[in-house]
N, C-alpha and C positions, 0 to 999 in steps of 0.2 A: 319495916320488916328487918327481921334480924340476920346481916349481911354476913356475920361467923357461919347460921347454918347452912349458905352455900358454898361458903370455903370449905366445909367441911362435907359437901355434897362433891366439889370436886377431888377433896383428899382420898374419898370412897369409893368415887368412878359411879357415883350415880346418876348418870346425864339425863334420865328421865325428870328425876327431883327437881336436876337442876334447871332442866330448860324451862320447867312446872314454874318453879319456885320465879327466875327470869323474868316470864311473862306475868306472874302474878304482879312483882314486885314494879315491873314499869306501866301497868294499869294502877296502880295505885302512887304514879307520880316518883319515885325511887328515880334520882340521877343516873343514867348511862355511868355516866366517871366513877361514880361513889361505888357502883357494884364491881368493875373493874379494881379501884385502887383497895378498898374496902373488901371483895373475896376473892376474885380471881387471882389479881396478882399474890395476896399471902397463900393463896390455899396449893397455889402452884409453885410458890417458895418454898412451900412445907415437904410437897411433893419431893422436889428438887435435892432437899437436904436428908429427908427420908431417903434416897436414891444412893446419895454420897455415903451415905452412914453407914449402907447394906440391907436400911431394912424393907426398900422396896425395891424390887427387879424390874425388867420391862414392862411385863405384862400389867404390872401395878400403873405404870406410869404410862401407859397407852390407854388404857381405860381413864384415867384421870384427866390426861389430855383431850379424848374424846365428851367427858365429861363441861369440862373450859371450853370445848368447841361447841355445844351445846348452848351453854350461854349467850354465848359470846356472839355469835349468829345472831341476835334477837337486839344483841348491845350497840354494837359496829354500825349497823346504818342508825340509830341516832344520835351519835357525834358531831360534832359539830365540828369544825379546824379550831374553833377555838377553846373546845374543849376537849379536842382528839388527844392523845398519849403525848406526852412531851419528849418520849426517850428518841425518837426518832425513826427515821424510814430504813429496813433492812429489805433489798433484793438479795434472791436466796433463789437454787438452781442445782441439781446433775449437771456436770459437766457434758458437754458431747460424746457422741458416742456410747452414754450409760444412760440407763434405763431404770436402774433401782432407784427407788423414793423412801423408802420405807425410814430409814434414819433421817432423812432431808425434810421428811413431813412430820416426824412426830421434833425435832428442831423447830420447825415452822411455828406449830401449834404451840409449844413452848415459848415462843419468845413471843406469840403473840398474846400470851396470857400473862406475858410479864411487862406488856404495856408497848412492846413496840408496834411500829405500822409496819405488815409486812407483806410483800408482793413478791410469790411463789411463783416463779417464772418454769414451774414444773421440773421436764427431764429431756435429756439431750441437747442443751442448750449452747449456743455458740458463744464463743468470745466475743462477736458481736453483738447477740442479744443482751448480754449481759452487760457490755456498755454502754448502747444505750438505753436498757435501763437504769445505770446510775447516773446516767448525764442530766435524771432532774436533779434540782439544786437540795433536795430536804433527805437524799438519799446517805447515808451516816455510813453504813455497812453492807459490803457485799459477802456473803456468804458463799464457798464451792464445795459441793460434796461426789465423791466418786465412794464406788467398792470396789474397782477393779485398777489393777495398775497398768492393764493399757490405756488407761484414759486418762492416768497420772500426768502426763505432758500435757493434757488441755488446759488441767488447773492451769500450768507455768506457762500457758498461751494465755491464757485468759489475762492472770495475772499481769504481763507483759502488755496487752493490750491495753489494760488500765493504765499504765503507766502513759504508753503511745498517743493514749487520748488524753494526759495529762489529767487525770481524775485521781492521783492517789493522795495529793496532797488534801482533797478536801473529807476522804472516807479511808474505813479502815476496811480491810480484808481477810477474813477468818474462813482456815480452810476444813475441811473432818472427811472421816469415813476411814473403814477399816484401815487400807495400804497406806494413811496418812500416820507421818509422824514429825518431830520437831525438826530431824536433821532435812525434812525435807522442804519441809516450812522455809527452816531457812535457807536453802538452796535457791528457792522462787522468788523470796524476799516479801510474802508474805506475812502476816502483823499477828498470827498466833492461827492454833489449830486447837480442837477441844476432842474429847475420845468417846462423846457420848453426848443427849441433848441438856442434860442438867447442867454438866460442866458449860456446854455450849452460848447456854442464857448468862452463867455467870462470868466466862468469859468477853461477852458481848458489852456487858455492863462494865466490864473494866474496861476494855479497850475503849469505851467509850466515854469514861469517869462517870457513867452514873449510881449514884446511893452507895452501897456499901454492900461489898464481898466477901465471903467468907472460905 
């Protein structure tokens, strides 16, 4: 089956096509990997750079997201560990005390269409939850997203707890959401912040040196 025209189902936000197309393509034998590396990750790259460019807005890129989620449900449980994504495991969370998701899930969905492994610890998460979920060993990046800036100090608890539990040496920590910005980034000591979910994937890949950023 020809794996462009569901890159091109998710470039379009056709999630019916694509989940169609999905379940066709793994009854007739079609790699788990191969549909991932082969359309989700380019058609969600496309997405991404279309995004940067200006010539898609959100709306563009939550349908296409939902789109990749469509697939990708169908893809995920037959992976194998040793054919799972190589990029690595990102925990990803609202801080305490916030309640918004809406930017922290369409990141999720994002990165997980760019091949990472990712465990959505939801919203109003604690410093502790958050450590220990990175405290497994395959765990590469924590992500923290707030919108409001009284919950700004949780990021810089959380953050600090990572340290406390001596986990930053082995993952990086990228922070977003509106009230987020560099100087505050670095204030918590924090390893980069992104302003949106496109940026957020490409940012993730550097921080992490995987492929090529643009």
């Amino acid at each position: 089956m020809d794996l462009d025209a569901l890159a091109k189902m998710v470039l379009h936000g056709d999630h019916i096509g694509a989940e169609q197309w999905t379940v066709e393509a793994l009854a007739e034998t079609v790699e788990p990997k191969a549909i991932i590396d082969g359309a989700l990750i380019p058609g969600m790259d496309e997405v991404g750079r279309r995004f940067k460019g200006g010539e898609y807005h959100l709306p563009e890129v939550l349908i296409a997201a939902r789109a990749m989620k469509a697939s990708l449900k169908h893809v995920r449980p037959l992976l194998s560990e040793a054919d799972g994504p190589s990029i690595g495991r990102v925990v990803i969370g609202t801080v305490q005390g916030d309640l918004h998701d809406i930017g922290k899930n369409l990141v999720s969905m994002m990165l997980e269409g760019a091949g990472f492994e990712v465990l959505d610890l939801g919203v109003d998460v604690s410093p502790e939850a958050f450590v220990e979920a990175a405290e497994d060993e395959d765990t590469r990046l924590v992500c923290l997203s707030t919108l409001l800036t009284t919950t700004m100090p949780k990021i810089a608890e959380t953050v600090k707890a990572l340290d406390a539990a001596e986990l930053r040496s082995g993952l990086k920590v990228m922070v977003g959401g509106a009230p987020v910005d560099q100087v505050f980034t670095d204030q918590i000591k924090a390893d980069g912040y992104a302003t949106d979910a496109p940026a957020a994937v490409e940012l993730a890949k550097s921080l992490l040196g995987v492929g090529e950023t643009s």
